[in-house]
N, C-alpha and C positions, 0 to 999 in steps of 0.2 A: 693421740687424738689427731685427725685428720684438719689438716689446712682448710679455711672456710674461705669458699668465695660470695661474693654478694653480686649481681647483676642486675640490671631491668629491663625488660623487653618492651618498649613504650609504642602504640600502632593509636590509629584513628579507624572509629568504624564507619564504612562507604570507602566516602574519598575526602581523608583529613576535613571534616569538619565540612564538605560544601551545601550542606542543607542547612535552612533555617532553625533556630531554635523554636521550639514550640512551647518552652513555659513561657508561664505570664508575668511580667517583670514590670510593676508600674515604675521601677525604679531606672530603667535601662537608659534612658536621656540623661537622668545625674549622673549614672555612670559612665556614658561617654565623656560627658562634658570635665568630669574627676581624670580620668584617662587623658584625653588630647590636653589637658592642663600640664600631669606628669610628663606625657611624650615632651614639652615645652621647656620643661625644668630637669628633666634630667641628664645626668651627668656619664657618659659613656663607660660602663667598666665599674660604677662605680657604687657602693648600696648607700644610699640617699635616700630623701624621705618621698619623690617619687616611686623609685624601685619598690618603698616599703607599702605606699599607698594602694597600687599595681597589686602589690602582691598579696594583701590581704581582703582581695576580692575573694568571691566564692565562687564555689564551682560555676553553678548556673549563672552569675554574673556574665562568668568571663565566656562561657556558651552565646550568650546575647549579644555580648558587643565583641565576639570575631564577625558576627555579621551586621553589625551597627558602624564599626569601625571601615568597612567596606563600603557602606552607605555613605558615611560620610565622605569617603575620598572621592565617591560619584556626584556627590552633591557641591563639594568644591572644587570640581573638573567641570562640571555642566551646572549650572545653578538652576538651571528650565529642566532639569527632568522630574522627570512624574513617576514611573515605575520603575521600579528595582527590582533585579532577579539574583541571583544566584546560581551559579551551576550544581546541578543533581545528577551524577554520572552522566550521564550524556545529553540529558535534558536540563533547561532551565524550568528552576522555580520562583516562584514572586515572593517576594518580601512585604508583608503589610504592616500597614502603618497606620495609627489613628490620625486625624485632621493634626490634632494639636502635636504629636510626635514629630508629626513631618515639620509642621511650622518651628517647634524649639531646632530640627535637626539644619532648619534652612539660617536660622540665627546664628547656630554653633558656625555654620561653615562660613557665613558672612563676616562672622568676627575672624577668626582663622586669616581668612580672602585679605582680611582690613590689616591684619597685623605683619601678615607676610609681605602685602605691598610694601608697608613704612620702614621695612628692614633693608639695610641696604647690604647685608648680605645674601642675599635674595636675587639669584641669577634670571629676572625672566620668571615667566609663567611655570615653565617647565622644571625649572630650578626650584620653584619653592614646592610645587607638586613634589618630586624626588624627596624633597627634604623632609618632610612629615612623614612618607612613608618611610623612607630607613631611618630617621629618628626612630619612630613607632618599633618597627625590625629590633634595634637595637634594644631600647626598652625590653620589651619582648621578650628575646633571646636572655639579659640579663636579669630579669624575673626568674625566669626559669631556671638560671643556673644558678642564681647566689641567694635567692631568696630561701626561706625553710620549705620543705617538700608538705603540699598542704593536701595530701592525696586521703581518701574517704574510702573505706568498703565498697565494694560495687555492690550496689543493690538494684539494676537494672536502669537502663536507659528508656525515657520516652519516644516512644516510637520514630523512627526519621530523624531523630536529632543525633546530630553530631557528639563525640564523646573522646575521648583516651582513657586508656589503660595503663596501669602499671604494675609489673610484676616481678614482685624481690625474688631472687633465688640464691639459696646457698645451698656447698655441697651436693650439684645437679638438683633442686629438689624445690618446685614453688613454694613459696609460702605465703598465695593468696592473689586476688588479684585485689587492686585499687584503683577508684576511677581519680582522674588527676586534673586539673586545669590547664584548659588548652593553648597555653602563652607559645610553646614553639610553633602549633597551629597557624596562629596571628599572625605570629612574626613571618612566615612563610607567604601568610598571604597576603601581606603588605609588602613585600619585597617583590611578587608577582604585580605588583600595579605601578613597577618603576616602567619610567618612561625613557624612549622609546623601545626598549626592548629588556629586560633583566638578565638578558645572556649575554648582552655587551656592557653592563657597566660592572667594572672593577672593582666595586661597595661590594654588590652582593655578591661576586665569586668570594673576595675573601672575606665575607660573611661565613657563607656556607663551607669553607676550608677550613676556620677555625671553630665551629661550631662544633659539627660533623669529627673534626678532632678529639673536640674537648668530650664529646659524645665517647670516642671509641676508648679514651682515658679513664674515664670514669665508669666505665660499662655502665651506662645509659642507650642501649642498642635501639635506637630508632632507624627501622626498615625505610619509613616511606622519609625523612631525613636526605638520608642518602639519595635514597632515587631521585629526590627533587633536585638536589646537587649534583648529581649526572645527567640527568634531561637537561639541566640548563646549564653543563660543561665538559660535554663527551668528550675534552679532546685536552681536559687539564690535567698532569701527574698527577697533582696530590688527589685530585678526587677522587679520580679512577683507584689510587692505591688505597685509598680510605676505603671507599667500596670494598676492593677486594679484600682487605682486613676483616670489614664486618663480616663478611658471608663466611672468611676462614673461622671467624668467630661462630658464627651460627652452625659450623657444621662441627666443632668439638664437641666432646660428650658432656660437658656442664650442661648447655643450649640444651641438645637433642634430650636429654634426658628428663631435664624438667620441663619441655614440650609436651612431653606421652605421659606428664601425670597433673597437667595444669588443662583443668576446663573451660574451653572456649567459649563465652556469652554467645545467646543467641545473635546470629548474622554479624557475628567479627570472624576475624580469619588474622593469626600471626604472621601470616605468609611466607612460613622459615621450611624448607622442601629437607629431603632425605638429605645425610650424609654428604652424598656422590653428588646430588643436583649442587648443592650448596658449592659443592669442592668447585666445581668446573663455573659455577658464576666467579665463585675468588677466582678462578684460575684465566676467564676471561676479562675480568676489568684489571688484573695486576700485567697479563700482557698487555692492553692497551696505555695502560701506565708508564713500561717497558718502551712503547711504541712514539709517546712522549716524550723520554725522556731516556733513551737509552745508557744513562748512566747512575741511573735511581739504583744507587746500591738496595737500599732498604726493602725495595719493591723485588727485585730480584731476586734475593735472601726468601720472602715469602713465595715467590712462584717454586722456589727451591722445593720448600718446604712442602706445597698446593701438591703439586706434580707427584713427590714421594706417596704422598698420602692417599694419592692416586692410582698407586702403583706402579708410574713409570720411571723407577727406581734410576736406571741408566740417564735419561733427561734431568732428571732431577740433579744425579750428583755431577752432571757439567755444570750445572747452573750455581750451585752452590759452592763446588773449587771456584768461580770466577769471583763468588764472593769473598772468600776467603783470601785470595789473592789481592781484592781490591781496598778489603778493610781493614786493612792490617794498622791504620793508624787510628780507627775504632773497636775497642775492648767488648761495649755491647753487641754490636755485629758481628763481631767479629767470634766473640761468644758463641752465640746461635747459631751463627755458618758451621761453627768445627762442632756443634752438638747434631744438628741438624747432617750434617755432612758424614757424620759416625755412623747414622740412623741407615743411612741409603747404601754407604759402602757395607756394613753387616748384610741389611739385605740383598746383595750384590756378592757375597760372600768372601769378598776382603777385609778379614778378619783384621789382619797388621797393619791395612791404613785404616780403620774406625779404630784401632785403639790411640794409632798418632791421633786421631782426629779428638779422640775422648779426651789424652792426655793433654791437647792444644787447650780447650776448653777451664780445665783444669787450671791450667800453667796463668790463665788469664784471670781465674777467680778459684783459687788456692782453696777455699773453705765452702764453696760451690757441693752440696751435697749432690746434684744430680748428675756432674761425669762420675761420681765415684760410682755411684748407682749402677752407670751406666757401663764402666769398666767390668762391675761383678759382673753385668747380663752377659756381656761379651765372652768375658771367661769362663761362665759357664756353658756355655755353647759349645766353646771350643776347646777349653781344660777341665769339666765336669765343677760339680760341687766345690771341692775343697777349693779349688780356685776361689771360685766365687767368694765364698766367704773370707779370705785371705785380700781379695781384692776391698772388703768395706770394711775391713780392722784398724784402718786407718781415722775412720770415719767413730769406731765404735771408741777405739781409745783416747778420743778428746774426754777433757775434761767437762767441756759443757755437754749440751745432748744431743752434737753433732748436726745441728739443725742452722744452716743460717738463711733468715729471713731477706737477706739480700741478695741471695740467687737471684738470677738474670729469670731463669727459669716460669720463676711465679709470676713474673712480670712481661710476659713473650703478648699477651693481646692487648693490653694497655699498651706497649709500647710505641703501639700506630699512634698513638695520639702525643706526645711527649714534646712534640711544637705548639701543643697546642695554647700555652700561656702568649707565646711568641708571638702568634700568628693574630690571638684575640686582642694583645696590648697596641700591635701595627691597625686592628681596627678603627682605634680612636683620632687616627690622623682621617681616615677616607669619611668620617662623620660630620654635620656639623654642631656646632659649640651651640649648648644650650642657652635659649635666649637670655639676658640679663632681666630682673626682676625691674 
């Protein structure tokens, strides 16, 4: 039986959620005011009975208050304004309000205004502004990752309204799409309203580096994720290298294959291109990664890989000997350099270094079924059949069934993300400490 994988391909239809909701929610004021209470009381990282509050919203809820929650940080920025828009691709659209909404929404924010002055954690105007909004972010983000997946059938979206998608695959193959609640949404777009710019404060880079991680970990592939953590850090390693993981992820044949049998909702788009486009977006965010960081082993290892796959089998296998040479005191790298590195010399027709390269492999993970694998390919190529089979008898005369689930192997696209507990647990210092009751 065939190894199963699980993935989800998560997008927003437009531009992440920036249109208005349009159901009718007479509830949508208790449920800010439920919400800015949780953002107050929650504990960073951690499932608490905010997170659980958060999280057993419903769909259409948390639809309303991505853009009530928006509202209100204009209304606690300016308390004199009157109209409220939101951007609609390129245009703005207004936000309505009834008399009494807007009055409870002028209450919520004066209480908020009252509570952040009396703190004396509270740097300044602009300090306690920041502070609500990545409180919010962080909530947000950890809704979505630790809470239960509360995702529904899609049975079509109302018109212009914002949405997410979610869709399981195993074995290249959908199975189904789900619409989801749009908590990484929020959390995106309250990081956008940090002041004075959210491409210079060090919260949300390593926000979106460890997210964006725990994203490529979990094969949770969220396309516009990434972009937003590139537009707002063209020039960071790890982003640029997360990027190009995902897109090396997007252009494997799990991705592609359950793309050509999964049906699009009217007016969404996955925005996952052929094979080849996919390959060369990996292959330009992991050199600009390179370009950051010209000693990001890990990043190099994959252009290694990008480039092969490309067919510039000679570029490829310089880039991968450097790895090889450079990781020699990492097993995992070091792993996939000499399997990767096997791959390009065969195609290259250096038959005797891919097999040192298979047998390196090997030597690093003894019970690794796939240099054996990879040894029989070799030898049948170049010694006929009987080879080949002689080369996996090794594999067939185990006692168990020759299979070990620890292969590096299985694990080559999660790999990008494997800081990423690292990188979420260093969030909880750049946050602040939830108010005392």
């Amino acid at each position: 039986m065939g190894r199963r994988f699980a993935v989800c391909l998560a997008a927003v239809l437009c531009a992440t959620g920036l249109s208005a909701p349009q159901r009718a929610n007479p509830d949508r004021i208790e449920r800010l005011r439920e919400w800015l209470s949780a953002v107050s009381r929650h504990e960073a990282g951690q499932q608490d009975d905010a997170l659980f509050t958060v999280g057993a919203f419903s769909i259409g809820d948390v639809q309303t208050l991505m853009t009530d929650a928006q509202t209100l940080v204009t209304v606690i920025r300016n308390p004199r304004a009157m109209a409220f828009f939101l951007k609609s691709g390129k245009s703005l659209r207004q936000i309505q309000y009834t008399a009494s909404e807007l009055s409870a929404l002028r209450d919520l924010a004066a209480i908020h205004r009252q509570r952040e002055e009396s703190d004396p954690l509270s740097s300044g105007k602009r300090g306690a502004d920041n502070r609500l909004v990545k409180r919010a972010a962080m909530l947000e983000g950890d809704v979505a990752m630790m809470s239960a997946k509360s995702d529904a059938p899609y049975a079509g979206a109302v018109p212009l309204t914002a949405f997410r998608v979610r869709v399981p695959i195993a074995d290249g193959q959908s199975l189904g799409i789900n619409e989801q609640p749009m908590h990484w949404d929020i959390a995106r777009k309250m990081l956008d309203l940090v002041l004075p710019d959210p491409s210079k404060d060090e919260m949300v880079k390593s926000w979106y580096r460890a997210t964006t991680a725990y994203m490529q970990r979990e094969q949770e592939h969220d396309g516009q994720h990434a972009d937003r953590a590139r537009e707002l850090f063209p020039h960071d390693a790890d982003i640029m290298f997360l990027n190009g993981a995902l897109h090396e992820t997007f252009a494997g044949p799990r991705i592609q294959n359950a793309m050509r049998t999964t049906k699009e909702p009217p007016g969404f788009s996955f925005d996952i291109g052929s094979v080849q486009s996919e390959l060369r977006f990996a292959e330009n965010y992991l050199d600009r990664s390179l370009v950051a960081n010209p000693d990001f082993v890990e990043a190099r290892l994959r252009l290694g890989r990008v480039m092969g796959l490309l067919g510039r089998h000679d570029r490829a296998a310089v880039e991968l000997r450097t790895v090889v040479d450079k990781a020699a005191d990492d097993p995992l790298l070091s792993y996939h350099a000499a399997m990767f590195l096997g791959v390009e010399e065969e195609a290259l027709g250096y038959f005797d270094a891919a097999r040192t390269a298979y047998e390196r492999a090997l030597t690093l993970y003894p019970r690794a079924q796939s240099p054996q694998i990879a040894l029989s390919h070799l030898a049948w190529r170049s010694r006929g059949k009987e080879a080949a089979l002689d080369a996996l008898r090794p594999v067939f005369d185990r006692e168990d069934d020759g299979l070990d689930p620890d292969d590096p192997w299985w694990t080559y696209h999660t790999m990008a993300g494997q800081r990423a507990d690292e990188w979420l647990a260093g969030l909880t210092a750049l946050v602040p400490r939830p108010e005392k009751p």
